[in-house]
N, C-alpha and C positions, 0 to 999 in steps of 0.2 A: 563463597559468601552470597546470602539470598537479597537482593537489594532490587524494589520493584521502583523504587523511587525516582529513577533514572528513568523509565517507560515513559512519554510524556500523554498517549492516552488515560495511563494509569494516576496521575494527575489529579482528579476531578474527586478520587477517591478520600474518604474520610484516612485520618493515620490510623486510626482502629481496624476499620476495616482492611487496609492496606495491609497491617501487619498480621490482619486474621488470613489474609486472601496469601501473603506470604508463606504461612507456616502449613499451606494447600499443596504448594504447588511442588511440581516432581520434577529434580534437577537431572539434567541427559547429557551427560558427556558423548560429544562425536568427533570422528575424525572423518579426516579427505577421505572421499567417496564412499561414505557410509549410505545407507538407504532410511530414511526416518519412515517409520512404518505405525500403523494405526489399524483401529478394527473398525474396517466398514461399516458404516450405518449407525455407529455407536454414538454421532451426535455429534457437538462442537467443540474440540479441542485447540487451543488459543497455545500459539509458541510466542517466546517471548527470546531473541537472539541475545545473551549475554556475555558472547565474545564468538570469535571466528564467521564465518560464513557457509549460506547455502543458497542454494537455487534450486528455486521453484520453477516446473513446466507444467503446463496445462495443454491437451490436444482437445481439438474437435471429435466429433464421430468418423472425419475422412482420418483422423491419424494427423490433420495439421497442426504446427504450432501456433497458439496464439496467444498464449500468455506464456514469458520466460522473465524472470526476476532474481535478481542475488539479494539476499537479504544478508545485512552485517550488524557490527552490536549497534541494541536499542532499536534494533527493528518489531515489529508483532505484525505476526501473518496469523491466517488460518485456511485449512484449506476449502473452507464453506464460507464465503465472502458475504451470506448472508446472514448468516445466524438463525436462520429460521429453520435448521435440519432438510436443508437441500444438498444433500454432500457431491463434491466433484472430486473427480478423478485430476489428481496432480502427482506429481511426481518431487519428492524433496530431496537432495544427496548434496552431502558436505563437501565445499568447496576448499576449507581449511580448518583445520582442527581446532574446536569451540567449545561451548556449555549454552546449552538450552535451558531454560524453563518452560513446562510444560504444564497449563491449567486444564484440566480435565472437566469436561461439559455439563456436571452437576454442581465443581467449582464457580466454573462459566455464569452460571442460571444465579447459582446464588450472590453471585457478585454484579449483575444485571437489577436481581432484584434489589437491594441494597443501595445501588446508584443508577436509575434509569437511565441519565445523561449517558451510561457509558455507553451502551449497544450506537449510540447515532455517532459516539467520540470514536469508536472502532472500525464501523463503515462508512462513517463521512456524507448522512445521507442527504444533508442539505447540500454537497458538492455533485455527486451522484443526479438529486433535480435539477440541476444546472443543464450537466451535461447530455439528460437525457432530451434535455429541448432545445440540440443543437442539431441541425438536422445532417449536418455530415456523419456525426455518431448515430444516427438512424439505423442502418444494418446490425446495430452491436445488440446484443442478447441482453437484459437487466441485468445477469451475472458478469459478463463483461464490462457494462459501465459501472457495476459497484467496484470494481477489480480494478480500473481505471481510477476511480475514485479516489483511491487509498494510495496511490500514486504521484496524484496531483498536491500541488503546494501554490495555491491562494497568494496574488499578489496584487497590490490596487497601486498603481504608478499616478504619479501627479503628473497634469498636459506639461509635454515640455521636458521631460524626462525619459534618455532611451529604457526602451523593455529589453533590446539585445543590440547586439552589433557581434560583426563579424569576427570578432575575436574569442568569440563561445564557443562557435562550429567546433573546433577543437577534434574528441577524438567520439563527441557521444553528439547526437541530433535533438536538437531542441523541438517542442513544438509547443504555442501557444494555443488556448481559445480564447475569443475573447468575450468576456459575459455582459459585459456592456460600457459605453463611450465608444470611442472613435478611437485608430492609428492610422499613420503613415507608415507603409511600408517600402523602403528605397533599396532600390537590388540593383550588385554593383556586379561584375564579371570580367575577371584577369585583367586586372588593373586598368578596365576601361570605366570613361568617364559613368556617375553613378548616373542612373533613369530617374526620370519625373515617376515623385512618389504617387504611389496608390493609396487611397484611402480608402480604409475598411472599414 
C-alpha cells in the first residue's frame, strides 16, 4: 500500500499533489543485507522507509567513518543531504526486511517546484544556521552539518524544568546545543555527593 501521508515532511503538501507525487513514486522491496544501489551522478533520489530498516555510512577521503545512521519506518534520507546535485558517496544495506519508496530526482524537482517549503522541511536549513554558528561544530564540513541537521529534534524547555537527568544515559549518548538562554549543568559520579552546578 502506497501511503505518503504518514512522512511528516511530506505534510506541507497539497492532497493533490500528495496523491500525484504518490502515483510517481517506485516501490523497493529489500531484505537483510541487501545493497540499495543507484547511478552515480544521476541527481537526487529521496528514500522514504515504509517499514523495516537500513543503515547508512558515509567515509571521508582517509576511509573514516563519519556519518553511520539506521533509518526505520517513516524515516526520509537521501544520500545528497543537499539537494543541490552534490552527490556523496554513502553506503545503504538493509538491516531487516522492509519496503522502500523511492522518489526519483525529476519527481524530486517536480515536487519542490509545486511546494517550495519542502526543499528547507527536507534539510532543516534553519536548524543547519543554527548549528553552523556554533563554534564547536567549526571543523564540520556544510555537508556535515546539513547531515546533522536532519538528526536534530528542537526543543525549547521553560527555567525550572530538567533537559535530561541521569536516567537517559541509558544504552545511547545524548548530546545537547544550546541555542540560546542559560543551564545548569550538575555532574554527579558513583554515587558521590552531586558538584556545584555550572552554568552555561
Amino acid at each position: 500500500q502506497r501511503n505518503l501521508a504518514s512522512f511528516a515532511a511530506l505534510k506541507i503538501m497539497s492532497p493533490g499533489d500528495l496523491e500525484e507525487l504518490t502515483n510517481r513514486i517506485i516501490v523497493r522491496d529489500f531484505n537483510e543485507d541487501d545493497l540499495l544501489q543507484e547511478t552515480r551522478g544521476a541527481g537526487d533520489y529521496l528514500y522514504l522507509v515504509q517499514s523495516g530498516a537500513l543503515r547508512e555510512t558515509g567515509k571521508d577521503s582517509t576511509g573514516k567513518v563519519w556519518w553511520d545512521r539506521t533509518h526505520t519506518a517513516g524515516a526520509i534520507f537521501s544520500r545528497q543531504a543537499t539537494y543541490d546535485g552534490i552527490y556523496e558517496e554513502t553506503e545503504v544495506i538493509g538491516l531487516a526486511r522492509g519496503r522502500l519508496f523511492t522518489i526519483m530526482p525529476k519527481d524530486l524537482s517536480w515536487a519542490m517546484e509545486r511546494q517550495p517549503k519542502l526543499r528547507e522541511a527536507l534539510i532543516r536549513e534553519p536548524i543547519a544556521a543554527r548549528l553552523r554558528a556554533m563554534p564547536l561544530l567549526a571543523p564540520l564540513s556544510d555537508t556535515q552539518i546539513r547531515r546533522l541537521a536532519t538528526i536534530c529534534t528542537p526543543e525549547e524547555v521553560k527555567a525550572g524544568n530538567p533537559i535530561c537527568d541521569p536516567g537517559q544515559a541509558g544504552a545511547e549518548t545524548w548530546f545537547w546545543f544550546i541555542d540560546w538562554g542559560q543551564v545548569n549543568v550538575t555532574y554527579s559520579r558513583g554515587g558521590m555527593p552531586p558538584e556545584a552546578p555550572l552554568t552555561i
